[in-house]
C-alpha positions in Angstrom: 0.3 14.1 -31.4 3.3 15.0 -29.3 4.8 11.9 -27.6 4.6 11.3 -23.7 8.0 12.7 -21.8 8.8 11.1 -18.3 7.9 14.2 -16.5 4.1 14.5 -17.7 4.1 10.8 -15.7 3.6 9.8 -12.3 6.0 6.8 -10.9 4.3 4.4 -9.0 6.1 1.6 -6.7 3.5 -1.8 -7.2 2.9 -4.5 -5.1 0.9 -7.5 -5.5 -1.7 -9.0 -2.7 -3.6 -11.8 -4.6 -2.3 -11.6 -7.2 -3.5 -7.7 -7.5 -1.5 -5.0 -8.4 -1.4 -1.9 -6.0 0.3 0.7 -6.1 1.8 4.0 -4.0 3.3 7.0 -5.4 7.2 6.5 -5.3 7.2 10.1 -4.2 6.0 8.9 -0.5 8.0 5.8 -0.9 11.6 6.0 1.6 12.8 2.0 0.4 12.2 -1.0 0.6 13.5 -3.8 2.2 13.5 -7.7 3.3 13.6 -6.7 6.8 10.3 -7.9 7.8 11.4 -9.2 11.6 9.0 -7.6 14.0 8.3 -7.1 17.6 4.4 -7.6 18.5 3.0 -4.7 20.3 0.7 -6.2 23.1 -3.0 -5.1 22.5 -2.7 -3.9 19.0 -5.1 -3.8 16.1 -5.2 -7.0 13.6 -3.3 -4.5 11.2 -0.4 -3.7 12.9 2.7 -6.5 13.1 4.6 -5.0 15.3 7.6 -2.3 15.5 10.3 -3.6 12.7 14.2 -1.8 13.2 15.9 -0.4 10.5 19.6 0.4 10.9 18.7 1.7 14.6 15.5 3.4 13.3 12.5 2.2 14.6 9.1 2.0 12.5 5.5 0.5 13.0 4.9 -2.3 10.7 1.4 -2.6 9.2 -0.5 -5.7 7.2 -1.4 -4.3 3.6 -3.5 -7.1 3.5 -5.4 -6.5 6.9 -5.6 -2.8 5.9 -7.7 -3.6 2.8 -9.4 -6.9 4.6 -7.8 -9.3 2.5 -7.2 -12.7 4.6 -3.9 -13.4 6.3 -1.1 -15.4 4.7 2.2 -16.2 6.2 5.4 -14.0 4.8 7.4 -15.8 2.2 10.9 -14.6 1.2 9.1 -12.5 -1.7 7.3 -10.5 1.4 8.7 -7.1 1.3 8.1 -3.6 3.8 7.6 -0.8 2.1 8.8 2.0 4.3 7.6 5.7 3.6 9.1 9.2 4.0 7.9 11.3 7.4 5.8 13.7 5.5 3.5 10.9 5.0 3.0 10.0 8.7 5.0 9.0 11.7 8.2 6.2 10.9 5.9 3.4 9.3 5.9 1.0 6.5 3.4 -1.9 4.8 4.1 -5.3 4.4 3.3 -6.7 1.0 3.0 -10.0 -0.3 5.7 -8.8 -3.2 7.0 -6.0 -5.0 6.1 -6.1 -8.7 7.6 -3.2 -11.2 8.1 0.9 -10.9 5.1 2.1 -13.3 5.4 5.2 -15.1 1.6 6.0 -15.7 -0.1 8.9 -17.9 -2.3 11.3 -16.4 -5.0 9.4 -19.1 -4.3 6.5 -18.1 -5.7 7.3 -14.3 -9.7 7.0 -13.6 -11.0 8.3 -10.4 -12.2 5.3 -8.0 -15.9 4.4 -8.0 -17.3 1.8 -6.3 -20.0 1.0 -9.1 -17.6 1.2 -11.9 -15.2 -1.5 -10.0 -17.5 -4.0 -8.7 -15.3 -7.1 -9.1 -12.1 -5.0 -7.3 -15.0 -4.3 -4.5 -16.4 -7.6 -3.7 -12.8 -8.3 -2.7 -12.1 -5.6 -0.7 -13.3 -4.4 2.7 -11.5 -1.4 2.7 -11.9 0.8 -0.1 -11.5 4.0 1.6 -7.7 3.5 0.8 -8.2 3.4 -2.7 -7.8 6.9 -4.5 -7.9 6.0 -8.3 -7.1 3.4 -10.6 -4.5 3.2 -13.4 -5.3 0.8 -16.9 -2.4 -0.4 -17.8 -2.0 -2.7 -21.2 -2.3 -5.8 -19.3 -3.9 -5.3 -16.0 -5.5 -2.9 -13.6 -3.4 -0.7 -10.8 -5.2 0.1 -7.9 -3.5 3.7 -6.7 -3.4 3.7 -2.9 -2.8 6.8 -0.4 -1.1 5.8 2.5 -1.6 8.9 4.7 -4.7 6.8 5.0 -3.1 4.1 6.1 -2.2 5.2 9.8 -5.6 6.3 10.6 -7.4 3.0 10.5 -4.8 1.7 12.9 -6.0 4.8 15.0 -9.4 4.2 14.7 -9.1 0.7 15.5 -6.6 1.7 19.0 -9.5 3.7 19.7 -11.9 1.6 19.5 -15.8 1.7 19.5 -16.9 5.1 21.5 
């Protein structure tokens, strides 16, 4: 069997909410930071914290946990924003509870996302549509997000019920 080379993997940068690892492809990943001050937009969705600057840019900051309907905790000084490139969405980033680890996964290693196959990831979650597939790693579970999903329940929610 020929061994696994770094370019037949994908990179993922993880984060932990509850003590579950997520995941985003490092590819849509611009950096992350500590700077988690933000400015509350009046009249915005339970998702969004507010506009956060970086170095004179400004982006939207959104609650990883209220995107997947986790409940809210306060930051801590392991919070982190993960801010992601423009070809993802307009200038925005997640805040997560922490960043864990850069993963380097095999294509075998990924399992498309089924609801009936993940039951115990589900009953936590209200949010699954952000889920695209799941990783098994030797010791734990990676849930593979996409975050051009991530702006458009913010949308939704600005829109509100028709």
């Amino acid at each position: 069997m020929k061994p696994t080379t770094l370019e037949s993997r994908q990179l993922f940068c993880t984060f932990r909410l509850d003590g579950q690892l997520f995941g985003v492809d490092i590819l849509d990943v611009k950096e992350v930071t500590t700077e988690i001050t933000c400015t509350q937009i009046a009249h915005s969705p339970d998702e969004v914290r507010g506009l956060v600057n970086i170095r004179g840019h400004i982006h939207l900051a959104l609650d990883m946990r209220g995107l997947l309907g986790l409940p809210a905790v306060p930051q801590t000084d392991s919070s982190r924003l993960i801010l992601f490139k423009s070809a993802v969405g307009s200038a925005f980033g997640v805040i997560v509870d922490e960043i864990a680890e850069i993963h380097a996964v095999t294509p075998h290693q990924i399992e498309p996302f089924t609801v009936e196959q993940f039951d115990a990831l589900t009953s936590q979650l209200r949010r699954i549509d952000l889920i695209d597939s799941v990783a098994k790693l030797a010791r734990e579970l990676l849930v593979i997000l996409n975050p051009r999903r991530f702006l458009r329940i913010v949308e939704t929610n600005f829109a509100g019920p028709a």
